[in-house]
N, C-alpha and C positions, 0 to 999 in steps of 0.2 A: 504494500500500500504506500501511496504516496503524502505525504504530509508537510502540509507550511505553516507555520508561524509568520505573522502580520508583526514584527515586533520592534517600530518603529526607535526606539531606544535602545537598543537589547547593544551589550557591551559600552555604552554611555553613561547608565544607570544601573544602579544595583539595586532597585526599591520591589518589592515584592514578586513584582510581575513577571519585573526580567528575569528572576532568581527558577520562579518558577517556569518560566519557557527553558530556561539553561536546564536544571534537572530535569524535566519531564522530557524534552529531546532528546537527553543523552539517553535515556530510560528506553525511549521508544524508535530508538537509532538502532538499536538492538537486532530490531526483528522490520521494521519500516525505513525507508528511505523518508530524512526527514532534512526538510529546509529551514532557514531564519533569514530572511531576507529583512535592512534592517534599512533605517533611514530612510531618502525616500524612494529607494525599492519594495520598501514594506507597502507602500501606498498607489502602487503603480499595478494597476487592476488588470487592464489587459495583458501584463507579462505574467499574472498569475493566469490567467484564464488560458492563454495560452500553452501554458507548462503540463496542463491534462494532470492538476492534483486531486488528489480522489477527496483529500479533506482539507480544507481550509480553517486555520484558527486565527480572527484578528483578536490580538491584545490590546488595541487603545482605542477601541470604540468609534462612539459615535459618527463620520463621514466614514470613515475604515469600513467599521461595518458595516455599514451602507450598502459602499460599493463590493462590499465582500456578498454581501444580499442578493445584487443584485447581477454579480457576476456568474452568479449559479444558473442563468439564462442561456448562457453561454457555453460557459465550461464546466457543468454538469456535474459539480462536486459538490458535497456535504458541507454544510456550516456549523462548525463546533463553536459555542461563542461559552467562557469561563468568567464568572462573577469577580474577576479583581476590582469592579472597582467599588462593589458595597451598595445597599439600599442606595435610591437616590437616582436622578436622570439619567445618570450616564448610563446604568443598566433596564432604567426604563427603554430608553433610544434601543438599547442591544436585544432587549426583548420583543421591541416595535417592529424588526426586521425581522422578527420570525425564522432566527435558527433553527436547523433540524435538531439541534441539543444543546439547552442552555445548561450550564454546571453551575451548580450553585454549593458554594465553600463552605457554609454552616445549615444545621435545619432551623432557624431564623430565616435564612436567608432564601432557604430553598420552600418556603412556606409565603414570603413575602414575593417570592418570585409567580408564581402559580398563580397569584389572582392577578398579572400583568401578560401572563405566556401569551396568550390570545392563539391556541393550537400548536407551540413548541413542546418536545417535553422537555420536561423538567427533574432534573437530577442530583442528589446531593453528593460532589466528592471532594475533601477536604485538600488545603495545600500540605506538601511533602517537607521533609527533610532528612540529608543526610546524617545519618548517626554512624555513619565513620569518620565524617567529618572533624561533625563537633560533636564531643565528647572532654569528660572531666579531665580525664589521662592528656599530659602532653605542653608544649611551653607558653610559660606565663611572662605576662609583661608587668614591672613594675610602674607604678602610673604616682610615685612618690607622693601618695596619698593617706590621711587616715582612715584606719579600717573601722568597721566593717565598710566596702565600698557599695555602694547602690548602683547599678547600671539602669540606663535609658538610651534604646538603641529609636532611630526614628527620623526622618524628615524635619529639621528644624522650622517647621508651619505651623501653621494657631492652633490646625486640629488634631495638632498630636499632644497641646496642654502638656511640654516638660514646663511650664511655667507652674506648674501646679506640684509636683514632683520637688521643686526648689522651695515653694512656700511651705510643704510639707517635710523637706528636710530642715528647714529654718525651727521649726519646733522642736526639734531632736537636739540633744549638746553632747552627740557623738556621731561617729560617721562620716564618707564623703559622697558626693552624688560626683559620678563620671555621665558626661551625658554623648553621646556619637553621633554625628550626621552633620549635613549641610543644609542649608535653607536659608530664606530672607530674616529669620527672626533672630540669628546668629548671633550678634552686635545685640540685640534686647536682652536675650539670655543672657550673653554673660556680664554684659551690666548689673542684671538682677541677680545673679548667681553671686556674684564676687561681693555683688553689696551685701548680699544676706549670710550667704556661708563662705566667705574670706576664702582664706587657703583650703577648703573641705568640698572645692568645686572646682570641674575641670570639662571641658569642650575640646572635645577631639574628630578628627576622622578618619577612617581605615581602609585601605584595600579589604575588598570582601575577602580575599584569600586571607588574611591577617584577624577577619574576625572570631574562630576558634579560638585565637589567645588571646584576645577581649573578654569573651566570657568566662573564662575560667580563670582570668583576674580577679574577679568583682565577686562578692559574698551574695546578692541579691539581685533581682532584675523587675521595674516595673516598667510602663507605659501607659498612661492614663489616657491614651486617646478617645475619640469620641466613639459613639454608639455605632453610626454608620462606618467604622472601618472592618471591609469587606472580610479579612481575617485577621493578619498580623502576623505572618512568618517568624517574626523575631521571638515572639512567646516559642516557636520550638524550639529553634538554634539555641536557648539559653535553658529551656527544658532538656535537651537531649546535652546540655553542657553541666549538667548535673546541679542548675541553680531554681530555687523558689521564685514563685514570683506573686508580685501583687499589683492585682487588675481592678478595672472598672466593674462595678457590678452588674453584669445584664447577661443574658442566655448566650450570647456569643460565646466570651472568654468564657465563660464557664464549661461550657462545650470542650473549650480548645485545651483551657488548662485540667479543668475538673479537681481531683487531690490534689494536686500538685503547686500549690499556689493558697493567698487568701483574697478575697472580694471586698472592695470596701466603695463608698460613696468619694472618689477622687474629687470633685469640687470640695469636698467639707475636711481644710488642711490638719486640722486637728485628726480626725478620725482618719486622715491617710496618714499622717503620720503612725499613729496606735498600731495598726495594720504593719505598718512597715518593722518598728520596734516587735511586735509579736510575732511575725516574719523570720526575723535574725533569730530568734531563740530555739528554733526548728531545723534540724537536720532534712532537706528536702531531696540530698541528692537520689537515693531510692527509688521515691516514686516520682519526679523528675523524668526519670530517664526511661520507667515504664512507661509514662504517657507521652515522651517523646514517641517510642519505638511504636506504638499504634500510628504512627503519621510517617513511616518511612517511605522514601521515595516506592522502593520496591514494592510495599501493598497500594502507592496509589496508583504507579502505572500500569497494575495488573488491575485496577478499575478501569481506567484510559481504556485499556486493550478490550475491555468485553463492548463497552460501547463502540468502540472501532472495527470489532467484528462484526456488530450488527447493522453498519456500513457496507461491510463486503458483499 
């Protein structure tokens, strides 16, 4: 079978999406001839229509998808279309176009998706990760910080609220928050970072190859992003790195982390802090790594694969 990826960014970016077109291709390179056509050959329709691919996946939506819709006129191939980007338009628009199989990431999501399908179906299969990757075993980076450290992997954007993660470390008079990523709010953060926890905060960012020894630096791992984000790869990388974590309360994370983690109301700085101090006091690596290993690439591309059979 023939397979493409729409993956306009893909080696640009490391944010979720890319992460998972990189793993699931290699997964499904295996047994399929599979393509990434990136930049703006990701968006150049007629050279996919032409190529005779049996399956078509675009990852960045709305016009993409469109024309990925509408090229199936033509070139007579399947449209897989996968929920990265979370409740919300953009996967309104992706389910307007009437996929032959929407994927939807959480059962949240694949419940919220169903009363939009209008005759796709609709499927729930979660994002992957490697666990030979990341894992506890293996080298550590000093980050010349005090311990226990807090990690926050994420898009430096409003909607990932590490601004909340800071005010809630500001309550604590132990610990540091390390926080990862780039974005526009960069300059704000660590304005507010350095005013409220001095030396006990730090803003960095890594080659994804380098993030296994990110996590298994850091004693703890949250992200307090908002409600609609689609899943959050970073919750396993740091689950299958043998760290706890503490999330937003709502059916998503909970899905995602389940034991493995504690839930708390992240706007209310007080009670994210409590969480985080009752957090440190738990040995998490254990079940960490059992709920990582339910998400490995390997069981999700043998999901991939039964729906791609039902293609053939």
């Amino acid at each position: 079978m023939r397979i493409v990826f729409l993956s306009r960014y893909q080696n640009t970016i490391n944010r979720g999406a890319e992460n998972f077109v990189k793993e699931l291709s290699k997964k499904l390179s295996e047994r399929h001839e599979v393509n990434i056509p990136s930049g703006r050959d990701a968006d150049k329709i007629f050279r996919i229509i032409n190529s005779k691919y049996d399956v078509v996946i675009p990852i960045n939506g709305r016009f993409q998808s469109l024309k990925a819709s509408l090229g199936r006129l033509l070139g007579g191939y399947k449209l897989l279309i996968t929920g990265q980007s979370g409740k919300g338009w953009d996967d309104i628009l992706n389910l307007v176009v009437k996929p032959d199989v929407y994927v939807a990431l959480t059962e949240y999501q694949e419940i919220w998706a169903k009363k939009w399908a209008w005759g796709s179906k609709v499927i729930k299969i979660p994002n992957g990760i490697d666990c030979d990757k990341f894992k506890p075993d293996g080298e550590k980076i000093n980050f010349d910080l005090e311990r226990p450290i807090i990690l926050s992997v994420g898009a430096l954007v409003w909607y990932k609220y590490h601004d909340r993660v800071i005010d809630a470390m500001s309550e604590l008079d132990r610990g540091s928050l390390m926080i990862v990523g780039e974005g526009i709010k960069k300059d704000e953060l660590i304005k507010k970072g350095k005013n409220l926890l001095g030396d006990r905060f730090k803003i960095a960012n890594f080659k994804y190859e380098d993030m296994p020894k990110v996590y298994r630096s850091c004693d703890l791992f949250t992200l307090p992003s908002w409600g609609r984000e689609a899943f959050g790869i970073v919750y396993l990388e740091a689950m299958a790195s043998g760290l706890g974590v503490v999330a937003p309360d709502d059916s998503s994370r909970r899905e995602i982390i389940d034991e493995a983690g504690l839930f708390v109301d992240v706007a209310d700085p007080k009670k994210y802090a409590k969480a985080i101090e009752s957090a440190l006091k738990i040995d998490w690596q254990k079940k960490a790594k059992i709920q990582a290993e339910k998400f490995s690439w390997d069981k999700i591309a043998k999901q991939y694969e039964e729906v791609l059979g039902k293609f053939g």
